[in-house]
C-alpha positions in Angstrom: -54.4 -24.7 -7.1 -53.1 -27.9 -6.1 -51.2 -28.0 -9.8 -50.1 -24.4 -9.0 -48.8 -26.1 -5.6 -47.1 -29.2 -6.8 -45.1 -27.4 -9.6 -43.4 -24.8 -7.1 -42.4 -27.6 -4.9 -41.4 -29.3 -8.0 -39.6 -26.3 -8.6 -38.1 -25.9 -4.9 -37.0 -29.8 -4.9 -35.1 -29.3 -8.4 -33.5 -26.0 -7.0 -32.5 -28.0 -3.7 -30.7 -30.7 -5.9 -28.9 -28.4 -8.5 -27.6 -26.3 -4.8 -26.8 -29.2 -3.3 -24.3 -30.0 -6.5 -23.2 -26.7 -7.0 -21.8 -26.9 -3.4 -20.2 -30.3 -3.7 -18.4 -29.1 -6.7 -17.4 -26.0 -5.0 -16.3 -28.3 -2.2 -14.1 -30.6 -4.7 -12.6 -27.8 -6.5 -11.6 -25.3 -3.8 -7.9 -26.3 -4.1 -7.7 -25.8 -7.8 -6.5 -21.9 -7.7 -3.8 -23.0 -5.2 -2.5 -26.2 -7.0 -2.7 -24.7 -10.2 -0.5 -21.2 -9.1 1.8 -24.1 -7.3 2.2 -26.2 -10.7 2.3 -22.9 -12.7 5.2 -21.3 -10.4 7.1 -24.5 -10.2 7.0 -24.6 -13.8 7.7 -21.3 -15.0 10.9 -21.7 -12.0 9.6 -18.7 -10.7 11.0 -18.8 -7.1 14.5 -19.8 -8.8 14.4 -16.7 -10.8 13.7 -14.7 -8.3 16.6 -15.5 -6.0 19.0 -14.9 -9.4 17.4 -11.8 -9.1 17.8 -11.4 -5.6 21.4 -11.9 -5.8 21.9 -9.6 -8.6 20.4 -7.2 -6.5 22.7 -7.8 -3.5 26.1 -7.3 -5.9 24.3 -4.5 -7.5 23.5 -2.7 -4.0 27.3 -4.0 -3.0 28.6 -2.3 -6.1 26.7 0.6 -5.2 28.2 1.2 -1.6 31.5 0.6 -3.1 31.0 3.8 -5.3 29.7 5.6 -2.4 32.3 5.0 -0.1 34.9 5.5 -2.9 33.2 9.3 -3.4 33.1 10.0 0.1 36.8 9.3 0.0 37.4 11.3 -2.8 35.3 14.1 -0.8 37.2 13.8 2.3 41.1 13.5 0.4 40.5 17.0 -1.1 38.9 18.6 2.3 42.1 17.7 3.6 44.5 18.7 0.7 42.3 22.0 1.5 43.3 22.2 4.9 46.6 21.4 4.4 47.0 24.4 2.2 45.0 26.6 3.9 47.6 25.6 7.3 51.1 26.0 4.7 49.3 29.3 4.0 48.8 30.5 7.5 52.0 29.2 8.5 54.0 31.3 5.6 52.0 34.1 6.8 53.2 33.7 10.5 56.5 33.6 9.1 56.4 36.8 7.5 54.8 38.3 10.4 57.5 37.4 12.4 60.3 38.0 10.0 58.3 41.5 10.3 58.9 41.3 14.0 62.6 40.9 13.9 62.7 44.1 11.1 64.0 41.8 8.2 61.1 41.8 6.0 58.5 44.7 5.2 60.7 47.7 6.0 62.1 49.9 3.7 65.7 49.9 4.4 66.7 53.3 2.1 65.5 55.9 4.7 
Protein backbone atom coordinates (compact mmCIF):
# COMPACT_ATOMS: atom_id res chain seq x y z
CA UNK A 1 0.00 0.00 0.00
CA UNK A 2 2.52 2.35 1.05
CA UNK A 3 4.60 1.39 -2.33
CA UNK A 4 1.24 1.87 -4.23
CA UNK A 5 1.29 5.39 -2.29
CA UNK A 6 4.77 6.55 -2.88
CA UNK A 7 4.78 5.78 -6.62
CA UNK A 8 1.58 8.00 -7.40
CA UNK A 9 3.11 10.88 -5.57
CA UNK A 10 6.23 10.00 -7.40
CA UNK A 11 4.13 10.15 -10.27
CA UNK A 12 2.27 13.54 -9.24
CA UNK A 13 5.75 15.31 -8.32
CA UNK A 14 7.26 14.26 -11.85
CA UNK A 15 3.95 15.55 -13.57
CA UNK A 16 4.19 18.87 -11.37
CA UNK A 17 7.85 19.43 -12.72
CA UNK A 18 7.35 18.54 -16.49
CA UNK A 19 3.90 21.33 -16.04
CA UNK A 20 5.85 23.56 -14.50
CA UNK A 21 8.40 23.49 -17.71
CA UNK A 22 5.92 23.21 -20.23
CA UNK A 23 4.54 26.62 -18.92
CA UNK A 24 7.83 28.40 -18.72
CA UNK A 25 8.51 27.40 -22.22
CA UNK A 26 5.08 28.46 -23.21
CA UNK A 27 5.99 31.69 -21.30
CA UNK A 28 9.46 32.23 -23.26
CA UNK A 29 8.08 31.46 -26.57
CA UNK A 30 4.72 33.26 -26.72
CA UNK A 31 6.29 36.06 -29.01
CA UNK A 32 7.58 33.73 -31.51
CA UNK A 33 4.26 33.68 -33.98
CA UNK A 34 4.46 37.51 -33.78
CA UNK A 35 8.24 38.10 -34.39
CA UNK A 36 8.43 35.50 -36.87
CA UNK A 37 5.11 36.93 -39.16
CA UNK A 38 7.10 40.49 -38.35
CA UNK A 39 10.61 39.07 -39.80
CA UNK A 40 8.72 37.02 -42.48
CA UNK A 41 6.65 40.26 -43.71
CA UNK A 42 9.52 42.57 -43.56
CA UNK A 43 11.34 40.19 -45.57
CA UNK A 44 9.18 39.06 -48.17
CA UNK A 45 8.46 43.43 -48.37
CA UNK A 46 5.10 42.65 -48.06
CA UNK A 47 3.68 46.02 -46.78
CA UNK A 48 5.78 47.70 -49.70
CA UNK A 49 4.05 45.61 -52.19
CA UNK A 50 1.02 46.16 -51.07
CA UNK A 51 1.03 50.01 -51.25
CA UNK A 52 2.40 49.40 -55.17
CA UNK A 53 -0.67 47.65 -55.29
CA UNK A 54 -2.57 50.13 -53.64
CA UNK A 55 -1.62 52.76 -55.96
CA UNK A 56 -2.15 50.74 -59.00
CA UNK A 57 -5.42 50.40 -57.72
CA UNK A 58 -6.07 54.23 -57.26
CA UNK A 59 -4.91 54.96 -61.18
CA UNK A 60 -6.84 52.03 -62.14
CA UNK A 61 -10.11 53.27 -60.26
CA UNK A 62 -8.98 56.96 -61.66
CA UNK A 63 -8.79 55.52 -65.12
CA UNK A 64 -12.06 53.94 -64.55
CA UNK A 65 -14.00 57.22 -63.69
CA UNK A 66 -12.33 58.83 -66.54
CA UNK A 67 -14.15 56.27 -68.96
CA UNK A 68 -17.32 56.74 -67.08
CA UNK A 69 -17.54 60.24 -67.20
CA UNK A 70 -16.28 60.29 -70.83
CA UNK A 71 -19.58 57.81 -71.59
CA UNK A 72 -21.88 59.81 -69.74
CA UNK A 73 -20.69 62.59 -72.01
CA UNK A 74 -21.07 60.73 -75.00
CA UNK A 75 -24.73 59.78 -73.58
CA UNK A 76 -25.68 63.33 -72.87
CA UNK A 77 -24.02 64.98 -76.51
CA UNK A 78 -26.40 62.68 -78.47
CA UNK A 79 -29.64 63.36 -76.04
CA UNK A 80 -28.97 66.78 -77.04
CA UNK A 81 -28.23 66.40 -80.86
CA UNK A 82 -31.79 64.50 -80.30
CA UNK A 83 -33.41 67.36 -78.97
CA UNK A 84 -32.04 69.61 -81.18
CA UNK A 85 -33.46 67.80 -84.12
CA UNK A 86 -36.46 66.91 -82.68
CA UNK A 87 -36.90 71.21 -81.91
CA UNK A 88 -35.58 71.96 -86.02
CA UNK A 89 -38.37 69.45 -86.69
CA UNK A 90 -41.11 71.02 -84.75
CA UNK A 91 -39.97 74.34 -85.79
CA UNK A 92 -40.18 73.39 -89.78
CA UNK A 93 -43.50 72.10 -88.88
CA UNK A 94 -44.74 75.42 -87.25
CA UNK A 95 -43.51 76.94 -90.25
CA UNK A 96 -45.54 75.05 -92.64
CA UNK A 97 -48.45 75.39 -90.37
CA UNK A 98 -48.21 78.83 -90.64
CA UNK A 99 -47.28 79.18 -94.30
CA UNK A 100 -50.75 77.13 -94.24
CA UNK A 101 -52.21 79.95 -92.28
CA UNK A 102 -51.36 82.65 -94.73
CA UNK A 103 -52.80 80.17 -97.88
CA UNK A 104 -49.25 79.84 -99.50
CA UNK A 105 -48.55 76.35 -98.80
CA UNK A 106 -51.09 73.22 -98.74
CA UNK A 107 -53.72 74.61 -101.08
CA UNK A 108 -54.37 73.59 -104.33
CA UNK A 109 -54.30 76.62 -106.35
CA UNK A 110 -55.95 75.09 -109.92
CA UNK A 111 -59.65 75.26 -108.58
Amino acid sequence: MKLAISYALAQSTKLSVYEKRVTDIVLETKNLPEALYTRVTEYLELESRVELLNSRFAVLQEMLDMLRDHQNNYHNVRLEWIVIWLIVVEVVVGLFELLGLFGLVGRDHTG
